[in-house]
N, C-alpha and C positions, 0 to 999 in steps of 0.2 A: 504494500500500500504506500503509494504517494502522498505527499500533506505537502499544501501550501495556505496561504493565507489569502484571502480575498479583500478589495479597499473599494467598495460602495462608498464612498463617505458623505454621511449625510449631518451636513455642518450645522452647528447649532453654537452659532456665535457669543451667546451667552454665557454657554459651558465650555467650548472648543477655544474662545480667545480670537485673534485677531487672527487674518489669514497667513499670514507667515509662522506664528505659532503654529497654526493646523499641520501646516506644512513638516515644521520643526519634530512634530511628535512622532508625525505619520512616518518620514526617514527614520528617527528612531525607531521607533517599533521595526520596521524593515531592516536597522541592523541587527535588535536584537534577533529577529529570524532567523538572519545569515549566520548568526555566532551561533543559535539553537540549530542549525540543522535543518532547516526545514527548505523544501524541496522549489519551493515558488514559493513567489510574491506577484498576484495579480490585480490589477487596476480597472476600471469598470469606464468607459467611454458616457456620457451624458453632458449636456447642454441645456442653461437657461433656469437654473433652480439649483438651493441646496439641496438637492435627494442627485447628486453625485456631481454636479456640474463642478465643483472646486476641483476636479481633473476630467475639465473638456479637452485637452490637448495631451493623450495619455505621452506620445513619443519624449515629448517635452521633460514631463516629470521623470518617466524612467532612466531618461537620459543622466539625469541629477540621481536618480536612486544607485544607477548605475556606477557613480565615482564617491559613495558611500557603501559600498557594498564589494563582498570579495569574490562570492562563490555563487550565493541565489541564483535561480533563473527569474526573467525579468518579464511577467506574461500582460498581454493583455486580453479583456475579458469583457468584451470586446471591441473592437474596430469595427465601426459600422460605415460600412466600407461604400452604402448610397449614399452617405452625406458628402463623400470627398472623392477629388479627381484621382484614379488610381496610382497615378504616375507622383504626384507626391504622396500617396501612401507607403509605396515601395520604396523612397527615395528615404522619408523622417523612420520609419520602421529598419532599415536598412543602418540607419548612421547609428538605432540602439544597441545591434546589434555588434556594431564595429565598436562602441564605447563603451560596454560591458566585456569585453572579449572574445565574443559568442552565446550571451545569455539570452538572445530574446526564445520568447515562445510567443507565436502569434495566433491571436486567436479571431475571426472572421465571424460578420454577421448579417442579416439583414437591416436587422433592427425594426422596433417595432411602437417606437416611442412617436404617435402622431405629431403631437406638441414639437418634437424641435425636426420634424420636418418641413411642419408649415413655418418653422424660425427660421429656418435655412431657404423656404421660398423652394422647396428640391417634392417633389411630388414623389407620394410614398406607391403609387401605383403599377408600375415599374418597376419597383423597390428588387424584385427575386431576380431580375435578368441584368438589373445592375449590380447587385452581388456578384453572381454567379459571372460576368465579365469580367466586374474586376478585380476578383479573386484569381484569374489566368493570365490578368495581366498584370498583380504584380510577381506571381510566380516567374513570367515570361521576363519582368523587369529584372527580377534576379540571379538571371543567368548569363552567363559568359556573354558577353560584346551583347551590340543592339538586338533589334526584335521587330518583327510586324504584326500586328493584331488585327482584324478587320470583323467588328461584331453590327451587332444594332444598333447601339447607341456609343462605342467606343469608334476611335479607326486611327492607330497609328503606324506611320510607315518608315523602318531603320533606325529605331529610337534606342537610343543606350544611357539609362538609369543609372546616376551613381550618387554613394558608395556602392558598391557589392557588399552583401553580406558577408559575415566570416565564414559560418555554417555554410558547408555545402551539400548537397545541391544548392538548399535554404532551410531556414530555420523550422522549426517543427509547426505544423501550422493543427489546428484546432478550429471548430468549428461550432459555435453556440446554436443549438438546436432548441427549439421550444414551442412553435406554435404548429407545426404538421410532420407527420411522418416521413412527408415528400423531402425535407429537411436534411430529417435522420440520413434518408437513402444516397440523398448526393454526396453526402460526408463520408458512406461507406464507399459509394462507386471510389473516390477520387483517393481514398486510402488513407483522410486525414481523421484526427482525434476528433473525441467530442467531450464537446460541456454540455451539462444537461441544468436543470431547476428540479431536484427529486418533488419538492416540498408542494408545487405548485399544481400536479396531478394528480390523478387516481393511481396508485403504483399500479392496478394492472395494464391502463392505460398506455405508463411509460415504458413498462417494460416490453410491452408488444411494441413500441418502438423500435426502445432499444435491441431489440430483437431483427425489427428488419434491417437496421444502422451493421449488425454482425452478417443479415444476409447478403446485404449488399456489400461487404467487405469481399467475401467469399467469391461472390459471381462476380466480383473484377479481378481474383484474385490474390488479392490480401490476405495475410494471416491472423486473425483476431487476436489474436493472444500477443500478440506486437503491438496494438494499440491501444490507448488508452482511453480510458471514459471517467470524467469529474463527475461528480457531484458537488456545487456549493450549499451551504449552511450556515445560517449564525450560529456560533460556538461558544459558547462560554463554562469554562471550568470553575468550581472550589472544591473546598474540601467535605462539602457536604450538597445532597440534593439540595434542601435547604435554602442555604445561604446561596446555592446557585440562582435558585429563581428570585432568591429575594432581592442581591445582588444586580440580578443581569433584568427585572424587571421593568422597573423606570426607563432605563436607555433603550430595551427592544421596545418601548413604549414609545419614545420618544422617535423611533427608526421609523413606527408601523403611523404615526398621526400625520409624521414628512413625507411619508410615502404614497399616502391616504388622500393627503392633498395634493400634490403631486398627477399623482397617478388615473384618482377617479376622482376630484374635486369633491369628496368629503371633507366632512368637519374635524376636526381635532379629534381625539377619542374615539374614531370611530374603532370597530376591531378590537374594542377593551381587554382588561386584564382574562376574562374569563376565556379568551379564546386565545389569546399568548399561554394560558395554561395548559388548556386545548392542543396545543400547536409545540407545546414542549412533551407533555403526554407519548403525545404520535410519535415523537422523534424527529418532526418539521424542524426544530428547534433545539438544537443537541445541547442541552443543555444539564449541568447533575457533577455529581461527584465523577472522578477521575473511572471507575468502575461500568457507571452506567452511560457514560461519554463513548467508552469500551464498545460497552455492548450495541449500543445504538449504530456505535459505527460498521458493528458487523452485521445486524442487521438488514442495515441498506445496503453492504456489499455481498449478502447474499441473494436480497430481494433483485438488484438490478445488474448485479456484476460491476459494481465498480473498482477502480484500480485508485483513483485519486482522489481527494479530500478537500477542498478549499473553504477555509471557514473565514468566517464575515467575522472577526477576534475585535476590532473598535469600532462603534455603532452610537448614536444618539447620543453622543456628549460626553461619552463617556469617559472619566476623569483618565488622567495618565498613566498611573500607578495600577489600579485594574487593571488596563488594556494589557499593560507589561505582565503583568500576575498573571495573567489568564496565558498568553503567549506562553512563560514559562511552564506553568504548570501542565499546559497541552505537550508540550514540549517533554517534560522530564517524568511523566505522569500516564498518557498516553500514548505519544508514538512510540515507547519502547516493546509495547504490545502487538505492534503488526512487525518488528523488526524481524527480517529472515532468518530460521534458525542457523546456530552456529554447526559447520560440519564436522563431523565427529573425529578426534586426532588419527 
């Protein structure tokens, strides 16, 4: 099992401080990862609102995470690759990967957020066949000397993109799937990883997905077992169920009323406590003593097959010294549990 961290960040200036604080905490925390071990540090693409927009310009940020940082892989989660012309996608994606040493993981999307489409004036209509373009045209960007593309709405002739990446062919590429099957399938034809949202369906639902995402692995010829499938979650560890929820309540409080509004122009509260209890119950919400964090987590790696972990670790305000505590403790508490055993002398 994989573990990384995930950074929705949803700013809540009151308690988060001024925006270079946010900033300040957020590299922190990301180094302590790299010192813990932990496998990724992924960043979430949004525009026009605190429910993530404090990293509208992921390349940018990682690029700074990147000269804080020794080992992490540096993912994004994701590039919503309608909103921007692909040719500077390849290019600012590209320079992360040369200034980390090789660490990007990219991750690839439609997107699905109306609000900063019509921000951007970029029509969400079109939205699959502009993915789906220029997802081959920045693969195409990244390879040795120029390139010609010639699609429906792209058309470039002799073009050569730089930097190059370091990773070759290119960096591992990952694809957030979530609102149809047809999704899952093109992510297995083309042989790349997937991000899924466990939390957000009916697991049998997802898993008949994920299921066709392995068939169409197969009938391209891919080997399943070579690629990987996330799950994100918010996380939060203590030393007791407890103190967990009592602890991580307020701030998933504070995540779910920015989200609320945000999202479906609800009121503050809506989605109350009694369904955050609900939603940590089910294991939506991994939240509990080091044990039941355990268990949860094998749970959903047996329900869906997942290989990788990314948890939402600082959310709604939440003070400093938590967010580090919690880090650690997943850290020193939990991942020693999926670690592969030692072979025998």
């Amino acid at each position: 099992m994989r573990f990384g961290a995930h950074y929705l960040p949803t700013y809540v200036p009151e308690l988060d401080g001024s925006g270079a604080d946010f900033y300040r905490k957020m590299i922190e925390q990301m180094q302590e990862l790299d010192r813990l071990g932990y496998a990724d540090v992924w960043v979430t693409e949004h525009h026009f609102d605190v429910y993530g927009g404090m990293i509208s310009t992921p390349p940018a940020f990682l690029a700074a995470v990147a000269q804080a940082t020794q080992r992490i892989h540096l993912g994004v989660a994701i590039s919503v690759l309608p909103l921007h012309n692909p040719l500077q996608v390849a290019e600012s994606y590209a320079a992360v990967d040369v200034i980390s040493g090789g660490r990007l993981e990219f991750g690839l999307g439609r997107g699905s957020t109306l609000r900063e489409f019509a921000g951007f004036k970029i029509s969400h209509d079109d939205s699959p066949t502009r993915m789906r373009e220029s997802a081959e045209i920045v693969l195409k960007a990244w390879g040795d000397g120029p390139f010609t593309f010639h699609g429906e709405l792209f058309d470039y002739e002799d073009i050569d993109v730089l930097p190059k990446p370091v990773q070759r062919p290119h960096p591992t590429i990952w694809v957030g799937a979530s609102r149809s099957d047809g999704t899952f399938r093109w992510a297995g034809d083309h042989g790349f990883n997937l991000m899924t949202l466990p939390y957000m369906y009916d697991p049998p639902v997802l898993k008949e997905w994920v299921d066709h995402y392995r068939e169409s692995l197969v009938a391209a010829g891919h080997n399943p077992s070579t690629r990987d499938i996330l799950g994100k979650f918010h996380i939060y560890v203590a030393d007791s169920d407890a103190k967990a929820r009592e602890e991580a309540l307020p701030y998933l409080q504070n995540y779910r009323d920015i989200a609320n509004r945000r999202n479906s122009g609800n009121i503050a509260g809506a989605g109350g406590q009694f369904d955050l209890d609900e939603q940590i119950l089910r294991g939506d919400v991994i939240a509990g003593d080091p044990q039941r964090v355990i268990e949860v987590i094998h749970q959903w790696r047996e329900r869906l097959g997942l290989t990788t972990i990314s948890g939402t670790v600082f959310f709604g305000g939440m003070p400093q010294d938590m967010a580090l505590r919690n880090i650690r403790l997943f850290a020193e508490r939990v991942m020693p549990a999926f670690a592969p055993a030692a072979s025998p002398a």
